[in-house]
C-alpha positions as CSV (number, residue, x, y, z in Angstrom):
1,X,0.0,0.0,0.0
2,X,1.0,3.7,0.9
3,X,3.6,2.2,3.4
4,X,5.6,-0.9,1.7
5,X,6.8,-1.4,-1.8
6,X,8.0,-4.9,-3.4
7,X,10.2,-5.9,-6.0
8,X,8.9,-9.7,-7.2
9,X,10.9,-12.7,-7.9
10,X,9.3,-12.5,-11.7
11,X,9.7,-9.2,-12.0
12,X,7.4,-9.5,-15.5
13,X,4.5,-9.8,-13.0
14,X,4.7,-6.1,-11.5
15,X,5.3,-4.5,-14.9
16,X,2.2,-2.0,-16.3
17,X,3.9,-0.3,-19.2
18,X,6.3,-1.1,-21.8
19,X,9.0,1.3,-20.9
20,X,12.0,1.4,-18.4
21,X,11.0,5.8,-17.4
22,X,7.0,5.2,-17.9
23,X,7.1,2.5,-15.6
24,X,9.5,4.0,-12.6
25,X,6.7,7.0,-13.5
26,X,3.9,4.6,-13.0
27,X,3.5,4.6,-9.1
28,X,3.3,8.1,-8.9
29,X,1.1,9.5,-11.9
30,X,-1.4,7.1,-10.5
31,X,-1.5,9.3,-7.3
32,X,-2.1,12.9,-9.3
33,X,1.3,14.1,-8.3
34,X,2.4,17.3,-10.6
35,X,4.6,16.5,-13.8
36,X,7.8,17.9,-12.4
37,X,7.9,16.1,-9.3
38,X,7.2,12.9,-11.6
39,X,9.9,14.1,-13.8
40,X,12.1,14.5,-10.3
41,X,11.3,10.8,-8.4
42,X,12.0,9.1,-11.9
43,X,15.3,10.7,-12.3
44,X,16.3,9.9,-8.2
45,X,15.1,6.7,-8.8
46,X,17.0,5.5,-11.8
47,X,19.7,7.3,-9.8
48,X,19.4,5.3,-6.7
49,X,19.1,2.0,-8.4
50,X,22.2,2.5,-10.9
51,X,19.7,1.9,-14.2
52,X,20.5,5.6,-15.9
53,X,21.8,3.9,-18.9
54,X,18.6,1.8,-19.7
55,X,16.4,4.7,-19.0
56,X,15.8,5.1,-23.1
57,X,14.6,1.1,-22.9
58,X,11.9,-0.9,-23.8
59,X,11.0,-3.7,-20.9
60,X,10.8,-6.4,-23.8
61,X,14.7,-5.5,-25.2
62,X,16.2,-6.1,-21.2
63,X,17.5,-9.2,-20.2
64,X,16.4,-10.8,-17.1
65,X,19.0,-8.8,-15.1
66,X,18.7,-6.0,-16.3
67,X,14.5,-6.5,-15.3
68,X,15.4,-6.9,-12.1
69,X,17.2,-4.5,-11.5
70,X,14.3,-1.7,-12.8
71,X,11.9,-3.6,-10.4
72,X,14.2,-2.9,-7.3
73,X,14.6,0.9,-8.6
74,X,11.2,0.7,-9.0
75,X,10.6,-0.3,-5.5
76,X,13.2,2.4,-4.2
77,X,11.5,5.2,-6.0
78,X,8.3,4.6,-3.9
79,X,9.9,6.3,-1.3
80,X,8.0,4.4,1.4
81,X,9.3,3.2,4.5
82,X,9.3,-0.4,4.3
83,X,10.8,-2.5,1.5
84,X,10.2,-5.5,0.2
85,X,12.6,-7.7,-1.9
86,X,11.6,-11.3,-3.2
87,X,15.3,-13.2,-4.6
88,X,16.4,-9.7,-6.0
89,X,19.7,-11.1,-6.8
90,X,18.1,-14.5,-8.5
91,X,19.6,-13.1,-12.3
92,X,22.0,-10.5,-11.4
93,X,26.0,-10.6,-12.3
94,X,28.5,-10.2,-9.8
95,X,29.0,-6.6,-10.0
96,X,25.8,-5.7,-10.4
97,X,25.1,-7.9,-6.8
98,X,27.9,-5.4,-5.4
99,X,26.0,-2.6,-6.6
100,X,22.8,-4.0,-5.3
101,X,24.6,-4.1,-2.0
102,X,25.8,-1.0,-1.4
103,X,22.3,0.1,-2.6
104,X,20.9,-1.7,0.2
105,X,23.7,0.1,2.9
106,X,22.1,3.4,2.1
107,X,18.9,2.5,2.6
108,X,19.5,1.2,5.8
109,X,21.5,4.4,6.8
110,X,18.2,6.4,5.6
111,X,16.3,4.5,8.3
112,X,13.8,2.2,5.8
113,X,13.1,-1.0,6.5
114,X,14.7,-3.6,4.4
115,X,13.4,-6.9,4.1
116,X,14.7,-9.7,1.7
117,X,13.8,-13.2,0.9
118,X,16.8,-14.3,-0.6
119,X,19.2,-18.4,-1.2
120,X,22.2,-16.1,-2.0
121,X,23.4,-14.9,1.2
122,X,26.9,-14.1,0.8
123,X,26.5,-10.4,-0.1
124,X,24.3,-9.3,3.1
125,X,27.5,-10.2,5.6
126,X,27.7,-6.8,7.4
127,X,24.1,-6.0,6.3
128,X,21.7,-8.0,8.0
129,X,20.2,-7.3,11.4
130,X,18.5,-10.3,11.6
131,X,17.9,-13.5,9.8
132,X,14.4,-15.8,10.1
133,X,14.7,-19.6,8.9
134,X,11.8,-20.7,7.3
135,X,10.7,-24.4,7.1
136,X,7.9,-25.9,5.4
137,X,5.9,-22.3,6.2
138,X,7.1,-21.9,9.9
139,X,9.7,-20.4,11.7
140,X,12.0,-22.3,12.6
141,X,14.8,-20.0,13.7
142,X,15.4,-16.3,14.5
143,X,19.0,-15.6,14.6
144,X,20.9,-12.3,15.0
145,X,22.5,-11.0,12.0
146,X,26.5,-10.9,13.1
147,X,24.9,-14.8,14.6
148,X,24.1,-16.3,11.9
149,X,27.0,-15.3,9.6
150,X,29.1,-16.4,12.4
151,X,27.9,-20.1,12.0
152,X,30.8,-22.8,10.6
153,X,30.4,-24.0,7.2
154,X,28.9,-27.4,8.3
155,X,26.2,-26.1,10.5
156,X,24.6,-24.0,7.6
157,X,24.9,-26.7,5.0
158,X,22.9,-28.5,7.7
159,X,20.4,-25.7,7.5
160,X,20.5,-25.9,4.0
161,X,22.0,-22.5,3.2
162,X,24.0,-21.4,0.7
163,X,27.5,-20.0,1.1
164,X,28.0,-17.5,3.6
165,X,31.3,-16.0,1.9
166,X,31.5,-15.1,-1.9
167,X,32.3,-18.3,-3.4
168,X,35.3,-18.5,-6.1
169,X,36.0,-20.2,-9.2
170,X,40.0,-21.5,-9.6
171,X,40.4,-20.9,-13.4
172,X,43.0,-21.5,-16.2
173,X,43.6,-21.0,-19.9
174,X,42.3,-23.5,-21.8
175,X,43.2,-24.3,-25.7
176,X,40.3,-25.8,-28.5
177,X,40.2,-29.8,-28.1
178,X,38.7,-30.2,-31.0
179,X,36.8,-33.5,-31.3
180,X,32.9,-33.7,-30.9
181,X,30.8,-31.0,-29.9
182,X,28.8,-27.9,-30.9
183,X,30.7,-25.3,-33.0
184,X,30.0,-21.4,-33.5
185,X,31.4,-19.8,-36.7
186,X,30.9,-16.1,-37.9
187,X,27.8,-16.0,-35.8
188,X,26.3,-12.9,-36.5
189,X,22.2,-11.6,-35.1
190,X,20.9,-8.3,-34.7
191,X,17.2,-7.0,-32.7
192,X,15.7,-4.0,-35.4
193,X,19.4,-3.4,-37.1
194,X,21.1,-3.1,-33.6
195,X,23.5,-5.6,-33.6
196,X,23.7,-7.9,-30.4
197,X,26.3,-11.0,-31.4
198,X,29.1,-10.9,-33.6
199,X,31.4,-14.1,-32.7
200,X,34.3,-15.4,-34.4
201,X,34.8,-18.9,-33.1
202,X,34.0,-20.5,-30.0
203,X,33.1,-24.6,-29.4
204,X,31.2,-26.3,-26.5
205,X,32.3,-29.9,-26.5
206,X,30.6,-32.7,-25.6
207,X,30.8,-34.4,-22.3
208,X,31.7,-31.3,-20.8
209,X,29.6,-28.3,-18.5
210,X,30.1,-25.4,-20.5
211,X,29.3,-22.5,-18.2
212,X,28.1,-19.5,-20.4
213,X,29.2,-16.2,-18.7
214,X,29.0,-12.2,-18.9
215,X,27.2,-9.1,-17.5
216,X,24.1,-8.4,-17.3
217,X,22.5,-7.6,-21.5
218,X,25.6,-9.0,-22.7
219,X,23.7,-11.6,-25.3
220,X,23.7,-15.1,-23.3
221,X,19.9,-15.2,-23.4
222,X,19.9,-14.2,-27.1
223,X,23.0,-16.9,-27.7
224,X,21.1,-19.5,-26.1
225,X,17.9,-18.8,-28.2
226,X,20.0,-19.1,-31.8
227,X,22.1,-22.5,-30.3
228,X,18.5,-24.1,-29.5
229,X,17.2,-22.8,-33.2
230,X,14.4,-20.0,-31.4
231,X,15.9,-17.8,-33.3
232,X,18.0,-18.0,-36.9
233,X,21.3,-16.9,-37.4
234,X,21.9,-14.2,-39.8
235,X,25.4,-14.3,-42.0
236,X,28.1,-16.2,-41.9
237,X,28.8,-20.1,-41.0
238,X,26.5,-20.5,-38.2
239,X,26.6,-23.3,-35.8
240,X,27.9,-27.0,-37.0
241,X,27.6,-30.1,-35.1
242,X,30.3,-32.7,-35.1
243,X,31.8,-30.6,-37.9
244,X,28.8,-30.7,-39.6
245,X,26.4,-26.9,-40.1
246,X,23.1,-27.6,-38.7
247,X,19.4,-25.3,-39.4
248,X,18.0,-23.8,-36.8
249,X,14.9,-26.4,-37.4
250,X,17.6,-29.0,-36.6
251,X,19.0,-27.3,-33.7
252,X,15.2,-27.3,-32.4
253,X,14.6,-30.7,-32.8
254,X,18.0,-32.1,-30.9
255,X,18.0,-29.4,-28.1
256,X,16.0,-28.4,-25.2
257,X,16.1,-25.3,-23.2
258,X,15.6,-24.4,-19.7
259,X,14.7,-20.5,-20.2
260,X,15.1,-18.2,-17.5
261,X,11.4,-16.9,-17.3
262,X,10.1,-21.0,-16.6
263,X,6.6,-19.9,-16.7
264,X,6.5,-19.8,-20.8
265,X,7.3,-23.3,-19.9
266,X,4.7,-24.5,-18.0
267,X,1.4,-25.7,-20.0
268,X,0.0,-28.9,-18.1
269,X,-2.5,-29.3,-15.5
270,X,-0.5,-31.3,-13.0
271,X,3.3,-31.9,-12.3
272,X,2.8,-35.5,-13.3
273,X,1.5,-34.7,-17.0
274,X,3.6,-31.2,-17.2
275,X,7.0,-33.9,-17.4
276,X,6.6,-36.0,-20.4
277,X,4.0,-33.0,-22.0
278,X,5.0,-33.4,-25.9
279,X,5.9,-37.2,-26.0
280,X,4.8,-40.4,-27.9
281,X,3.6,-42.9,-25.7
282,X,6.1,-44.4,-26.4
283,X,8.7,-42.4,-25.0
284,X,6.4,-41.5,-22.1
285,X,6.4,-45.7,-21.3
286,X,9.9,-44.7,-20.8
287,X,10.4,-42.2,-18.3
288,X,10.3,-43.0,-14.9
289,X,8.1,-40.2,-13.8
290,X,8.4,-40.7,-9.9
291,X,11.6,-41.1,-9.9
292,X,12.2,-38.1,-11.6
293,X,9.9,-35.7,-9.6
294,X,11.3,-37.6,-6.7
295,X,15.0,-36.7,-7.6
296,X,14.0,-32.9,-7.9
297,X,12.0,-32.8,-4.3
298,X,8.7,-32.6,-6.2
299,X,7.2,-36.0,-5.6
300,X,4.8,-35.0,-3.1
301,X,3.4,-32.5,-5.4
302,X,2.8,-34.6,-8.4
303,X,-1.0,-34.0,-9.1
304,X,-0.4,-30.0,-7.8
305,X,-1.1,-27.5,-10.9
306,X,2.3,-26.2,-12.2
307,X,1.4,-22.7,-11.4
308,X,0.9,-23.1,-7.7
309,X,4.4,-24.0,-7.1
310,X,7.1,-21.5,-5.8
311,X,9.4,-20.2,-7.8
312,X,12.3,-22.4,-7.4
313,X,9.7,-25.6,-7.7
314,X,9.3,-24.3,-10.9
315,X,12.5,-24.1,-11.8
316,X,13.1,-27.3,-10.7
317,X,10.0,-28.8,-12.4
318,X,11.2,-27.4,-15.8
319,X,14.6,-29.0,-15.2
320,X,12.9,-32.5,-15.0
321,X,11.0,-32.0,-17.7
322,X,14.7,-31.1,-19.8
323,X,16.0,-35.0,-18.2
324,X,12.9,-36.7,-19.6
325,X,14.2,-36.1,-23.0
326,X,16.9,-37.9,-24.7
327,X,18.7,-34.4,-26.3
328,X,21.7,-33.9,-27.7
329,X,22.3,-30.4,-26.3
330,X,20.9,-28.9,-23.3
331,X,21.1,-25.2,-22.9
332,X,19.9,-24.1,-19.1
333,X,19.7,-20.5,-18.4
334,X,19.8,-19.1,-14.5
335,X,18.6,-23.0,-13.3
336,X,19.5,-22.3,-10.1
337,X,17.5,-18.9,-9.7
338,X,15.6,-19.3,-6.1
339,X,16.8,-22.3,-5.3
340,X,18.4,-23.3,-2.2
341,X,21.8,-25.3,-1.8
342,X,20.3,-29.0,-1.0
343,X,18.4,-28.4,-4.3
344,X,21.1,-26.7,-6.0
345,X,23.2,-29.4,-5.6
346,X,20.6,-32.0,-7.0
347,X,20.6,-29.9,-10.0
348,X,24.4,-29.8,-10.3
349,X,24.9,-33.6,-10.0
350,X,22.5,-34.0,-12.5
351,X,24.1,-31.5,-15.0
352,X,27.4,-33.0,-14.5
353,X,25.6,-37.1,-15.4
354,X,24.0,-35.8,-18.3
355,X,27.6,-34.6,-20.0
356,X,29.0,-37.9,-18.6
357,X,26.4,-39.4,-21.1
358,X,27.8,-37.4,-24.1
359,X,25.2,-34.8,-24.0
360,X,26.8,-31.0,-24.5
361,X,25.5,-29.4,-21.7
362,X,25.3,-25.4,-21.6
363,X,24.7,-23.5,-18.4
364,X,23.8,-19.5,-18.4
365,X,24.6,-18.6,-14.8
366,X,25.6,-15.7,-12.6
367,X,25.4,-18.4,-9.5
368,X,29.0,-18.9,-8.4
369,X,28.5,-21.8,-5.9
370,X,26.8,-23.5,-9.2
371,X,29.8,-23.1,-11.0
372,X,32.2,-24.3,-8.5
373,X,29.5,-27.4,-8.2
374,X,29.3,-28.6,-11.8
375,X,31.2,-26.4,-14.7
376,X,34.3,-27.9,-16.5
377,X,35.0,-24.5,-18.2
378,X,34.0,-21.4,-18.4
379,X,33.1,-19.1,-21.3
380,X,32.9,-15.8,-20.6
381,X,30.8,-13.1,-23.2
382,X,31.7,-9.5,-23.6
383,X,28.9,-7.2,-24.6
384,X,29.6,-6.6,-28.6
385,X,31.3,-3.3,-28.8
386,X,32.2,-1.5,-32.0
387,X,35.9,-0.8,-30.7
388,X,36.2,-4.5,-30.5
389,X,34.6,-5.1,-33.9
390,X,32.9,-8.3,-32.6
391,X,31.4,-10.1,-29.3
392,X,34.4,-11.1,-27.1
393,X,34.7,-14.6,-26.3
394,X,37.3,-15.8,-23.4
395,X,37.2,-19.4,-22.7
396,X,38.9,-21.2,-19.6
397,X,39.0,-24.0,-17.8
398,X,37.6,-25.2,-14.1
399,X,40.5,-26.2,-11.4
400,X,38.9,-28.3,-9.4
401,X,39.1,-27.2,-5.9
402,X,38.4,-30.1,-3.1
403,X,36.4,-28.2,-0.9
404,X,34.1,-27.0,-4.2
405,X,33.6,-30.7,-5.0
406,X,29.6,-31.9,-5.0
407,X,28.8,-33.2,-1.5
């Protein structure tokens, strides 16, 4: 109301125009205020929540990041007293979570009240006054914030939580091996004329977790669309398969995406159905569906409707649904988005199986701890820039670190 703003886990859901300044405008033109003090809170607010540069935006061109990141400026232009934030960091890069953090300092110096439902928890060290467990709906602890960042790396995997200090990734050079895999070539695509990808070379091999990379509207969303054949390269080689260039109707019918936004995924009427929705009967004979809902935490919600699951049960629905195909190339963007780190290492294990049974397995991710769980190497996109003359592609490998192993 008058008092609280939120910024949603979907952010999609609290939208109400199709611009980036008519929708930070939106709050207050609904409450008659005069034009230049609209003019004045849209300004502070893009201001406050570091999104000046997308002000001249559309919603529909931003990536899921860069979506969040106007809902929480949204939220912070309301000016009320008490805000609300629902997985704000769910999609964000690394930076932009260190932005978000010192975003959240001044607030608290300016008195609001700040409170977060959040899995990623490293970032609020210093921040948090105090943190409430929940279990199954209940409370199940109240801690004090210094508390419960003091609490040894066992105790809060026995909670379930994720890390309490920013997790990092050991990495090293790495050189093309050649052999099997899925190949890009002179990969060129472009939104109206305004050119998004531009990229020489780069190779995701089989039996490997390639882990797709980059800052927040840098392409990986748009990359992942043209390597599942959603949308059709323009110019130059394209994308070959064992050495071999394959249409984008090909590419659809050997790959299967996870998208970000799950809830363009969801179509059936229960959990049980929603998994083998689009299969023969054949191949449906084939799947064991308990198993899999079972293997995701979901088996107790089988005849649920996919839409009155939580955000990460979603995510996690949509990821079995991706198993119970036999693919050749899985592309999963954000899969870890609101989930916690019981369930985020399920999904991890499960990444790492299906490489191990020749699948090329791509991950979009800003989720550290997922990295360190699952990726073989890393490939990190650069936002095309016309200095560059092309989308910069760095690939590396994964050292292994023992204490980053899967448990």
């Amino acid at each position: 109301g008058e008092r609280s703003a939120t910024a949603c886990q979907n952010p999609k859901t609290q939208f109400f125009t199709s611009a980036v300044r008519s929708e930070l405008a939106f709050r207050v033109e609904n409450h008659a205020v005069p034009r230049s003090q609209i003019v004045s809170n849209v300004a502070r607010a893009a201001r406050d929540g570091d999104i000046e540069e997308l002000m001249g935006r559309h919603l529909n061109e931003l990536s899921g990041g860069e979506l969040q990141k106007v809902a929480c400026a949204q939220a912070i232009g309301a000016d009320t007293p008490l805000l609300l934030f629902a997985e704000p960091t769910s999609n964000l890069s690394v930076k932009a979570i260190e932005e978000f953090a010192g975003m959240l300092a001044r607030l608290k110096r300016q008195g609001r009240t700040v409170v977060i439902a959040e899995h990623r928890l490293y970032f609020l060290k210093g921040l948090v006054d105090q943190a409430v467990l929940l279990d199954s709906g209940r409370i199940s602890e109240i801690m004090d914030g210094d508390e419960f960042f003091a609490q040894s790396d066992e105790a809060r995997r026995r909670r379930g939580l994720r890390s309490l200090e920013e997790p990092v990734v050991a990495t090293a050079p790495v050189t093309e091996q050649g052999g099997n895999g899925l190949t890009l070539d002179n990969l060129r695509f472009a939104y109206r004329k305004k050119a998004v990808l531009d990229i020489g070379h780069v190779q995701f091999p089989e039996g490997s977790v390639s882990a797709l990379v980059g800052a927040n509207g840098a392409g990986k969303s748009t990359l992942a669309r043209l390597i599942c054949g959603l949308l059709k390269e323009r110019g130059g080689s394209g994308i070959s398969l064992d050495g071999t260039t394959v249409s984008h109707r090909d590419r659809t019918r050997m790959s299967y995406i996870v998208m970000q936004d799950v809830h363009r995924q969801l179509f059936s009427e229960s959990l049980r159905k929603e998994v083998t929705l689009g299969q023969s009967s054949a191949e449906r004979e084939a799947v064991d569906v308990p198993s899999l809902l079972k293997e995701f935490d979901l088996e107790a919600y089988a005849d649920r409707h996919p839409l009155s699951l939580s955000g990460g049960q979603k995510q996690r629905l949509v990821i079995a649904s991706a198993i119970a195909y036999d693919k050749r190339v899985y592309v999963f963007d954000e899969p870890t988005s609101g989930v916690d780190y019981r369930h985020l290492i399920a999904i991890a294990k499960r990444l790492r199986s299906l490489a191990r049974s020749g699948a090329i397995v791509i991950v979009i991710t800003h989720d550290t701890e997922l990295l360190r769980a699952c990726a073989d190497r890393i490939v990190t996109l650069h936002a095309l820039s016309e200095s560059e003359g092309g989308s910069h592609i760095q690939v590396e490998s994964v050292v292994r670190q023992e204490e980053a192993e899967i448990r």
